[in-house]
C-alpha positions as CSV (number, residue, x, y, z in Angstrom):
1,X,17.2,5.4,-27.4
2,X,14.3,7.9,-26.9
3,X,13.3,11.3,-27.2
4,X,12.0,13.2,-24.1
5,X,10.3,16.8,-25.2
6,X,10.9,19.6,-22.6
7,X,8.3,20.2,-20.5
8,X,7.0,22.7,-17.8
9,X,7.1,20.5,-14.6
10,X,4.4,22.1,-13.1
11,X,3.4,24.2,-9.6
12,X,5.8,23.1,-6.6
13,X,9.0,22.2,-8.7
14,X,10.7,25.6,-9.1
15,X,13.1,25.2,-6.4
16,X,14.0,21.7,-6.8
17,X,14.3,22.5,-11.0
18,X,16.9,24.7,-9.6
19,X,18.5,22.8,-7.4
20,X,19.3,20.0,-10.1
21,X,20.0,22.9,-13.0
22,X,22.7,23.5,-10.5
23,X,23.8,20.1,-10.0
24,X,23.8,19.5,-14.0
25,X,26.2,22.8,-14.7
26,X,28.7,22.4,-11.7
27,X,31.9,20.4,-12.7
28,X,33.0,17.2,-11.7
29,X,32.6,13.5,-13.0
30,X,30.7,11.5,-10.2
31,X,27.0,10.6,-11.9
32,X,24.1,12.9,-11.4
33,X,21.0,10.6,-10.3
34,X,17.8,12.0,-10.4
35,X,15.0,10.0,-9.2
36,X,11.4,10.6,-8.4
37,X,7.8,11.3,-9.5
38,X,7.5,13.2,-13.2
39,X,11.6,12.8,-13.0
40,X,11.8,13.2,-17.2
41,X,10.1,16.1,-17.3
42,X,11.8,18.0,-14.1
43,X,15.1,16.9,-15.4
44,X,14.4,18.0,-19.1
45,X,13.5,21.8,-17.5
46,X,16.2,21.6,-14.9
47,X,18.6,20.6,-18.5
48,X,17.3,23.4,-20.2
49,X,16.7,21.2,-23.1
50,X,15.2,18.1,-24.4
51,X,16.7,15.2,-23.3
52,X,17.8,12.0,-25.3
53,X,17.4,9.2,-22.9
54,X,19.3,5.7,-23.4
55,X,18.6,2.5,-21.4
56,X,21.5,1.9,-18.6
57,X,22.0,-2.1,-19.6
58,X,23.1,-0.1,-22.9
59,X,25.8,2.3,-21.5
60,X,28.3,-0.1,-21.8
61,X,27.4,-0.3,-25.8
62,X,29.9,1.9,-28.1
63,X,27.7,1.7,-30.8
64,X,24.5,3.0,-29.2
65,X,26.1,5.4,-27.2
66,X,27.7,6.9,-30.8
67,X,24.3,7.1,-32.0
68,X,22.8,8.5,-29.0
69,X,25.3,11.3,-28.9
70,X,24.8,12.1,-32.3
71,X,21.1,12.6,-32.0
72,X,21.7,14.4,-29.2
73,X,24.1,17.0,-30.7
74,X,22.5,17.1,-33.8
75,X,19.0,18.2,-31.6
76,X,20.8,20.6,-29.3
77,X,19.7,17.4,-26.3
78,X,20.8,16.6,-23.3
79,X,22.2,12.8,-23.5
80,X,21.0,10.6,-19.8
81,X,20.9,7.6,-18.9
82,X,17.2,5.6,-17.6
83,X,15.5,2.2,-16.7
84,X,18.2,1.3,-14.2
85,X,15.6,-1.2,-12.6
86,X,16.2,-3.5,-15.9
87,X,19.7,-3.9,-13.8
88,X,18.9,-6.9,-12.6
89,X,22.0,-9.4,-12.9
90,X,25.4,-8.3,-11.1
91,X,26.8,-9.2,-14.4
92,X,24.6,-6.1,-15.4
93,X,25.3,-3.7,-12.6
94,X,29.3,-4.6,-13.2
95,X,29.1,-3.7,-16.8
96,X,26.9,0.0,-15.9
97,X,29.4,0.3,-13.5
98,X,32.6,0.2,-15.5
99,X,31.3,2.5,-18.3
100,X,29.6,4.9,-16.0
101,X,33.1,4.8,-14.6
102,X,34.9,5.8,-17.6
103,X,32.3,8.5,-18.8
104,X,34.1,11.5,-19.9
105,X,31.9,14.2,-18.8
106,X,29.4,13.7,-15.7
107,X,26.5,11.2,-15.8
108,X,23.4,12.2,-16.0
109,X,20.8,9.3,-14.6
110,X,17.4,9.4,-14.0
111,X,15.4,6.6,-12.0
112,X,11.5,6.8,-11.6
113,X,12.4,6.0,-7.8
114,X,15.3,6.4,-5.3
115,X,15.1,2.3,-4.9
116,X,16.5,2.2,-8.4
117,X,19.9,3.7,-7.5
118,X,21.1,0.0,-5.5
119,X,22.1,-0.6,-8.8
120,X,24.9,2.1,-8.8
121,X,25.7,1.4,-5.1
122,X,29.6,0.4,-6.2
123,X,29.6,3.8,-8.1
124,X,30.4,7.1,-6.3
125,X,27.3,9.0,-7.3
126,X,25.3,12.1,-6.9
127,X,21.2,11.4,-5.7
128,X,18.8,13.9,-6.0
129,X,15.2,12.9,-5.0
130,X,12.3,14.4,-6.6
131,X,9.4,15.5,-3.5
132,X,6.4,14.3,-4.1
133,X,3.4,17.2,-4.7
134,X,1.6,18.4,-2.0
135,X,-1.6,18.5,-1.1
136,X,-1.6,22.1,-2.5
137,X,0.6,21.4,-5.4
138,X,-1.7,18.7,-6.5
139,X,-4.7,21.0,-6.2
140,X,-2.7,23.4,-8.4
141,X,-2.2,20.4,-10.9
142,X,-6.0,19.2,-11.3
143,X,-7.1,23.3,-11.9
144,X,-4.7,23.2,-14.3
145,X,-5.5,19.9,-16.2
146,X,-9.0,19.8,-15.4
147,X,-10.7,23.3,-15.8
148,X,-14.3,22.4,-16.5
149,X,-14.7,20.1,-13.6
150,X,-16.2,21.3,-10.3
151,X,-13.6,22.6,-8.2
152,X,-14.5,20.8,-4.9
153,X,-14.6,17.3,-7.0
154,X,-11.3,18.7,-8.2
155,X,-10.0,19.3,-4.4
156,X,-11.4,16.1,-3.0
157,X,-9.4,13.8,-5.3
158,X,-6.4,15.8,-5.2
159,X,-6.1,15.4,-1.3
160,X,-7.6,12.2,-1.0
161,X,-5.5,10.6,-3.9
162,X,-1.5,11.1,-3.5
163,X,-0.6,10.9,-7.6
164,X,2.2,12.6,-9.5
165,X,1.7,15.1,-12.0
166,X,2.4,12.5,-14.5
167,X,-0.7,10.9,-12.9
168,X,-3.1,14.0,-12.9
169,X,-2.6,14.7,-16.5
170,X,-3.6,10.6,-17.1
171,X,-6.9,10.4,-14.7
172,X,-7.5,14.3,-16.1
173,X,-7.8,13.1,-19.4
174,X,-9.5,9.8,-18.6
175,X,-12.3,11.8,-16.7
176,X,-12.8,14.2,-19.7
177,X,-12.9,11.2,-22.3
178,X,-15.4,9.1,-20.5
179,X,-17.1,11.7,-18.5
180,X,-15.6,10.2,-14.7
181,X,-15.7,12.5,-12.0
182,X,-12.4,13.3,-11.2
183,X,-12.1,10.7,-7.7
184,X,-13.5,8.1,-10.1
185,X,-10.6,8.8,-12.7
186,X,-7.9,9.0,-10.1
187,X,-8.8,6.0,-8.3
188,X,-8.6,4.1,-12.0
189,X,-5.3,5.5,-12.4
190,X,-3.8,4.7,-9.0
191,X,-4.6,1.4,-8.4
192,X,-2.8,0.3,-11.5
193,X,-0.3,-2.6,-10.8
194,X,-2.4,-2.7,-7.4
195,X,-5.3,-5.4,-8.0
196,X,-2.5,-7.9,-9.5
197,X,-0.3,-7.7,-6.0
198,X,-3.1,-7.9,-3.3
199,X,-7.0,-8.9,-2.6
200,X,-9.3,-5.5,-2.6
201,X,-11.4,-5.8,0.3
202,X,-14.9,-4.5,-0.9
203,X,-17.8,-3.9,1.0
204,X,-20.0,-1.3,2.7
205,X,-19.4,-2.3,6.5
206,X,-19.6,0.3,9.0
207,X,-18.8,1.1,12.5
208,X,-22.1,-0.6,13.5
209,X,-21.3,-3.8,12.0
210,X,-18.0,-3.8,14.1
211,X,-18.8,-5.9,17.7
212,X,-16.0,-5.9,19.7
213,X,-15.0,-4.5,23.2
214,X,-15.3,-0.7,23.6
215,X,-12.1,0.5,24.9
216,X,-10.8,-1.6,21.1
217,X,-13.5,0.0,19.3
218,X,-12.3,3.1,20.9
219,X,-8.8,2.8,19.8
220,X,-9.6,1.9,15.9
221,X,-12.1,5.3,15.7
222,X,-8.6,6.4,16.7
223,X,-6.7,5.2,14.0
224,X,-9.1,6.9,11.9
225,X,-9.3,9.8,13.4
226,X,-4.8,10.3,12.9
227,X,-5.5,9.2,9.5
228,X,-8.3,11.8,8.6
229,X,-6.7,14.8,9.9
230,X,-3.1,14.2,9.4
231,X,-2.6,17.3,7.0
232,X,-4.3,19.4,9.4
233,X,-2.2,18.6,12.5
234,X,1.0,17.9,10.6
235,X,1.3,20.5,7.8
236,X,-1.2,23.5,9.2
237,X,-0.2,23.1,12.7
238,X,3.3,22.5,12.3
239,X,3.3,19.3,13.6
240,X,5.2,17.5,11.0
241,X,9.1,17.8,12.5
242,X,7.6,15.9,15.7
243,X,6.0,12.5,13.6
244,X,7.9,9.7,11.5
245,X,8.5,10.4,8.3
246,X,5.8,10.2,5.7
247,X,3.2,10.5,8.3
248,X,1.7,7.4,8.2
249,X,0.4,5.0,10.9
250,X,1.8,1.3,11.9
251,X,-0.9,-0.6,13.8
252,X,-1.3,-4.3,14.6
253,X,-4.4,-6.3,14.8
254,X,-3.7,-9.3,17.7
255,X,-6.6,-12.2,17.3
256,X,-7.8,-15.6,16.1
257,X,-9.0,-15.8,12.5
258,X,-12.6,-14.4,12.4
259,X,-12.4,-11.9,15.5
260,X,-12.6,-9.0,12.9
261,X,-9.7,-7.9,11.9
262,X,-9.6,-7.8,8.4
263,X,-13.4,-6.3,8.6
264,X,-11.8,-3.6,10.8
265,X,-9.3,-2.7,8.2
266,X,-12.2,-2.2,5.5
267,X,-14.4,-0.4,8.0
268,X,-11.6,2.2,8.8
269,X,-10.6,2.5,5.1
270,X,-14.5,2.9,4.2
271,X,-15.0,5.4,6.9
272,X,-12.3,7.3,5.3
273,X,-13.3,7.3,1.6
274,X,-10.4,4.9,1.2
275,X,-9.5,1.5,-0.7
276,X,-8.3,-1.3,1.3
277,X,-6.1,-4.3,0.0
278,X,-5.2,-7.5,1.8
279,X,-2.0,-8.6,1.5
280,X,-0.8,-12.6,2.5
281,X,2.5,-11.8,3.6
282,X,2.7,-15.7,4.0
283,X,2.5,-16.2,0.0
284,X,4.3,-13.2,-0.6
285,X,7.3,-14.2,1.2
286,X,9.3,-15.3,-0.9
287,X,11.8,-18.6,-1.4
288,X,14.8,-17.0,-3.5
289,X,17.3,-14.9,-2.2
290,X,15.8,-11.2,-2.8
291,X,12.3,-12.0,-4.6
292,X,10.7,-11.0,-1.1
293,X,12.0,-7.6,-1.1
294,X,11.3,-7.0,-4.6
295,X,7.9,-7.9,-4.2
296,X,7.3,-6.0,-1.3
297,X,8.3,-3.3,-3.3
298,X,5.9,-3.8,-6.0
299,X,3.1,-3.2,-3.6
300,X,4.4,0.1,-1.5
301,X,5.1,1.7,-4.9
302,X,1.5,0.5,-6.2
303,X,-0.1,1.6,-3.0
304,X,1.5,4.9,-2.8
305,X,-0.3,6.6,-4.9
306,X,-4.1,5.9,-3.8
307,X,-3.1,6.0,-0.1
308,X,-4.8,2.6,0.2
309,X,-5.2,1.2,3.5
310,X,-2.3,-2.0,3.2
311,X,-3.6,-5.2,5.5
312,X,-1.1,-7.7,5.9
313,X,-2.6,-10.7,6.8
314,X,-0.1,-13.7,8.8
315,X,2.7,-10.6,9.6
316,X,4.3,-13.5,12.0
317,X,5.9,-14.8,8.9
318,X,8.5,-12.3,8.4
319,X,8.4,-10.8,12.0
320,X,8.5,-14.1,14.3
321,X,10.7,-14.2,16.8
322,X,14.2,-15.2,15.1
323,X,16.9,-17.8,16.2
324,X,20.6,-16.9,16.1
325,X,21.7,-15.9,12.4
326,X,23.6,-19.2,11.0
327,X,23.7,-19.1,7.2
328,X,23.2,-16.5,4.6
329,X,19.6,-17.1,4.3
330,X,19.1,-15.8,7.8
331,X,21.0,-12.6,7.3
332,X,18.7,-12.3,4.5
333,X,15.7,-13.0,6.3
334,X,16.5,-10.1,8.9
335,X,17.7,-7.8,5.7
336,X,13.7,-8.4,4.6
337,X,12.1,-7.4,7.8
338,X,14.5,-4.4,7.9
339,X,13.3,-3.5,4.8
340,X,9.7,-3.7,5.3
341,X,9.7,-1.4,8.3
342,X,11.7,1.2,6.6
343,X,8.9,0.8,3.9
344,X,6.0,0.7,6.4
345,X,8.0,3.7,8.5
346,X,7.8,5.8,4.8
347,X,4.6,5.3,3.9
348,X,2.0,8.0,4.0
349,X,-1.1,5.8,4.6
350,X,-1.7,2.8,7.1
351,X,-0.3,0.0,7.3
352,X,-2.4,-2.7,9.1
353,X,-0.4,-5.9,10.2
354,X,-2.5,-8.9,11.5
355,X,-1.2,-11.9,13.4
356,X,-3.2,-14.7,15.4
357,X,-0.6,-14.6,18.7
358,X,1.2,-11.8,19.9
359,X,3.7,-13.8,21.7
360,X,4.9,-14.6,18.4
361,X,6.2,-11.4,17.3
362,X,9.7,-10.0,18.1
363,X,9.3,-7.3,21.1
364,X,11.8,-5.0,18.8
365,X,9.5,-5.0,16.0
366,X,6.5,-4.4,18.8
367,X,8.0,-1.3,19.9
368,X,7.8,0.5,16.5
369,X,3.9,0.3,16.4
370,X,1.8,3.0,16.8
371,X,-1.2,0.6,17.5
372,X,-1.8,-2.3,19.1
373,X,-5.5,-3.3,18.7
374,X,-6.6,-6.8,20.6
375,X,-9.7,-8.9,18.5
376,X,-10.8,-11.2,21.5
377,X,-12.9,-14.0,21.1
378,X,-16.6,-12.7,21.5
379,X,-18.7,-13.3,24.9
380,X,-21.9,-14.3,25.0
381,X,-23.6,-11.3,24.1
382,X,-21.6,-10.3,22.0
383,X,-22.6,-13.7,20.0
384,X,-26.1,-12.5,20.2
385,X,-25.3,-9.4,18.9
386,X,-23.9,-11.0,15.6
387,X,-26.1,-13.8,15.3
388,X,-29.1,-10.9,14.9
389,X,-26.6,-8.7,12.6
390,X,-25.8,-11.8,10.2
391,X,-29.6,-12.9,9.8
392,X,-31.1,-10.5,7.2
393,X,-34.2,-8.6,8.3
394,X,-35.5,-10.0,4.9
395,X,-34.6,-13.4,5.5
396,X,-37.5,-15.6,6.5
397,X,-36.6,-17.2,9.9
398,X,-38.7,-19.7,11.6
399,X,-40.8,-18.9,14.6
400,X,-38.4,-21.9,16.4
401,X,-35.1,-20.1,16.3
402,X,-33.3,-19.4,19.6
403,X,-30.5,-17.0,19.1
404,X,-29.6,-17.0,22.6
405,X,-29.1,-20.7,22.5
406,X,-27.1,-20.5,19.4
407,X,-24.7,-17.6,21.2
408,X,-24.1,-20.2,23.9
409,X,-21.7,-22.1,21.0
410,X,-18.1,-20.3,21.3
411,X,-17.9,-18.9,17.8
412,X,-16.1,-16.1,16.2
413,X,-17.8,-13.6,14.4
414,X,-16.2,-15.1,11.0
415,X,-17.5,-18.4,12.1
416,X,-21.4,-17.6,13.0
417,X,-21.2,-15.5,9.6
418,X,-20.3,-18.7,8.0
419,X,-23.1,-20.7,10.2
420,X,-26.3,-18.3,9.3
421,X,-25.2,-18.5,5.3
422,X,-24.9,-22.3,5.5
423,X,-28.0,-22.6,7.1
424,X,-29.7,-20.4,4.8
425,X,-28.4,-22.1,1.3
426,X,-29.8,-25.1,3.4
427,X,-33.4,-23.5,4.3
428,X,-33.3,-22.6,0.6
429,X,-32.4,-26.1,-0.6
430,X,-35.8,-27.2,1.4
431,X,-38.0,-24.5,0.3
432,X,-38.3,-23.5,3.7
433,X,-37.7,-20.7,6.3
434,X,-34.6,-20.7,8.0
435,X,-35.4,-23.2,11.3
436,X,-33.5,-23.7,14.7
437,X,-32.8,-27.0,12.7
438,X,-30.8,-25.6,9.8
439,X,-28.8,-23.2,12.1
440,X,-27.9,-25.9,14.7
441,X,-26.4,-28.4,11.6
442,X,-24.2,-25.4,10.4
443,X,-22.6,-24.7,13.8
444,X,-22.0,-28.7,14.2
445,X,-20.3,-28.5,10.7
446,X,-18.8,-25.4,11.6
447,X,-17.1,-26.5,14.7
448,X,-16.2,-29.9,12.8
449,X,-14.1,-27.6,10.0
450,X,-12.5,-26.1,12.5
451,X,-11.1,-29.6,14.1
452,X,-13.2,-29.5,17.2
453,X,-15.8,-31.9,18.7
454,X,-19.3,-29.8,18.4
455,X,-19.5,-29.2,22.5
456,X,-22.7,-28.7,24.1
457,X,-24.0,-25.0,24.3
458,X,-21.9,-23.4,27.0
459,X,-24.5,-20.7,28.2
460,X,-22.0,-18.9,30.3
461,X,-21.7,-15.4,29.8
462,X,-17.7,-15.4,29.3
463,X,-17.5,-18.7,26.9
């Protein structure tokens, strides 16, 4: 049992506050659920009073609920009910049920998101979903919590970080207590929860360090471009009815491992002031019957708020092709791809899936993609190209090395970036430059970790 203090929920709210004030007086029994960003404090204005809040794997206890009531009454409170994601058992969800059933007076339940209210899906209820702020509303929220800062630092990290006003107040008052600009302090707060679920991808690559054909070049400046100037298009120009909900994108990267795509993801989330995450969907699919879906979960919610760039890396291993459904652990196999496109389909930033072979992906999944960006196996000058971009212009190269005989070797990008660091640790080993020498031993050893016979140099322009 807790106390929650009345509080003004801040710009944007006023109409939803007044459509759940409404809600809370009208008659009737069926539960009230309330779930969404800053839900205490909208719910404890929309009440008109502070709330007493009691955990809902407690409803079902007399005792508590006695006690609860009586602090309530005695504090002129409103009594509701919270945390009904510690409903995890069905043992748990039966016993909410039941005594949420035989309430007297209506329910009032509040959820920090809609997801929480499976657990009252055998339970008539009421759900009310708190909007997340706007762009505008969350400008209106940093003036207000951060005065002193400068108000185009301010601006920037309220449109290019998605937080509650819950969140605000948190990276307000971090920036103030250890003098962080205010992007600095909201990207803290937002990728809490983040780091532990998926890989940052950190670097400075740009669109130079990008070598691929130009009409796919073409189409990933594109991706950019619908990601940079969404709010314009959508909310100024009054495109929003016309795109998917949450305005996000849904792109997949087609192409053997080291073609670029995961460098691609980072360059299009560094052009955009953005932080990018890899996520294995191989290790994060899970074994147990609804530990998939929960851990999806865990990362859309962590993600939301930074509007990070989401890369999932191996995305054939929930959206292969599928054979006939024969036991309950394929209906729940096609429940977790349904989910994870509803997900990807409501999330405001992009969502980057990665697979070596498109042949392997179901053509009903396909269709729902925005973009559909092919990472082909380099040519020969394209090899060239990368062999001169991943030998530092302060690395000291022998007079003997032939670049153009080392782009003969079919490599990916990935793989000659592996070659020219091998050779180097091995030119530093000698106390040498880096020699033709050195460089030829790390493609042989590169070809031999990737299970194929080092071949002679093909110099043919489309090996």
């Amino acid at each position: 049992v807790r106390d929650v203090a009345r509080a003004q929920p801040g710009p944007g709210r006023a109409a939803f506050v007044a459509r759940v004030s409404a809600a809370i007086a009208a008659r009737g029994r069926v539960p009230l659920v309330v779930a969404g960003p800053d839900v205490l404090q909208v719910v404890a204005h929309a009440a008109g009073a502070d709330l007493v809040a009691v955990a809902a794997a407690e409803l079902h206890d007399p005792a508590t609920m006695r006690h609860a009531a009586l602090r309530a009454g005695l504090a002129g409170a409103r009594l509701a009910v919270d945390r009904l994601e510690e409903l995890v058992e069905p043992s748990d969800r039966e016993r909410f049920a039941r005594a949420a059933a035989a309430w007297p007076t209506r329910l009032l339940v509040l959820a920090d998101k809609p997801a929480s209210a499976r657990a009252l899906r055998h339970v008539p209820h009421l759900l009310l979903e708190v909007p997340a702020l706007t762009a505008l509303e969350r400008v209106e929220q940093w003036a207000r919590r951060a005065p002193d800062a400068a108000p185009e630092e301010r601006d920037a990290a309220a449109r290019r970080f998605e937080l509650s006003a819950g969140q605000i107040a948190a990276a307000s008052a971090l920036a103030a207590d250890h003098s962080l600009s205010p992007a600095a302090a909201a990207r803290h707060v937002s990728r809490r929860g983040l780091d532990e679920l998926a890989q940052p991808l950190k670097g400075t690559q740009g669109w130079d360090d990008l070598v691929l054909p130009r009409d796919d070049l073409a189409v990933l400046r594109s991706i950019a471009a619908r990601l940079r100037h969404r709010e314009t298009v959508l909310d100024s120009w009054g495109f929003a009815g016309l795109a998917p909900p949450g305005g996000g994108l849904k792109s997949l990267f087609v192409g053997e491992p080291g073609t670029g795509k995961t460098l691609a993801a980072q360059v299009i989330a560094n052009d955009l002031g953005l932080e990018a995450y890899r996520v294995d969907l191989a290790q994060i699919v899970s074994k147990y019957i609804g530990e998939t879906e929960k851990n999806l979960e865990r990362v859309f919610d962590a993600a939301g708020a930074s509007n990070a760039v989401l890369f999932f890396d191996e995305a054939d291993a929930l959206f292969g092709k599928r054979s006939p459904v024969g036991d309950a652990h394929d209906r729940y196999a096609n429940l977790e791809v349904a989910y994870l496109l509803q997900r990807i389909e409501t999330y405001a930033g992009a969502v980057i899936l990665a697979t070596n072979l498109r042949q392997n992906l179901d053509q009903a999944f396909l269709r729902r993609l925005d973009f559909a960006v092919d990472f082909p196996m380099p040519k020969a000058e394209d090899r060239l190209r990368l062999w001169r971009r991943h030998l530092p212009a302060a690395a000291p190269v022998a007079d003997d090395v032939d670049l153009e005989r080392l782009a003969a070797h079919r490599l990916s990008g990935g793989s000659i970036r592996n070659s020219a660091v091998a050779a180097a640790f091995g030119a530093a080993e000698d106390g040498s430059a880096i020699t033709m020498r050195h460089l030829e031993l790390a493609v042989r050893l590169e070809h031999r970790k990737l299970g194929r016979l080092p071949p002679a140099a093909d110099p043919s322009n489309g090996a």
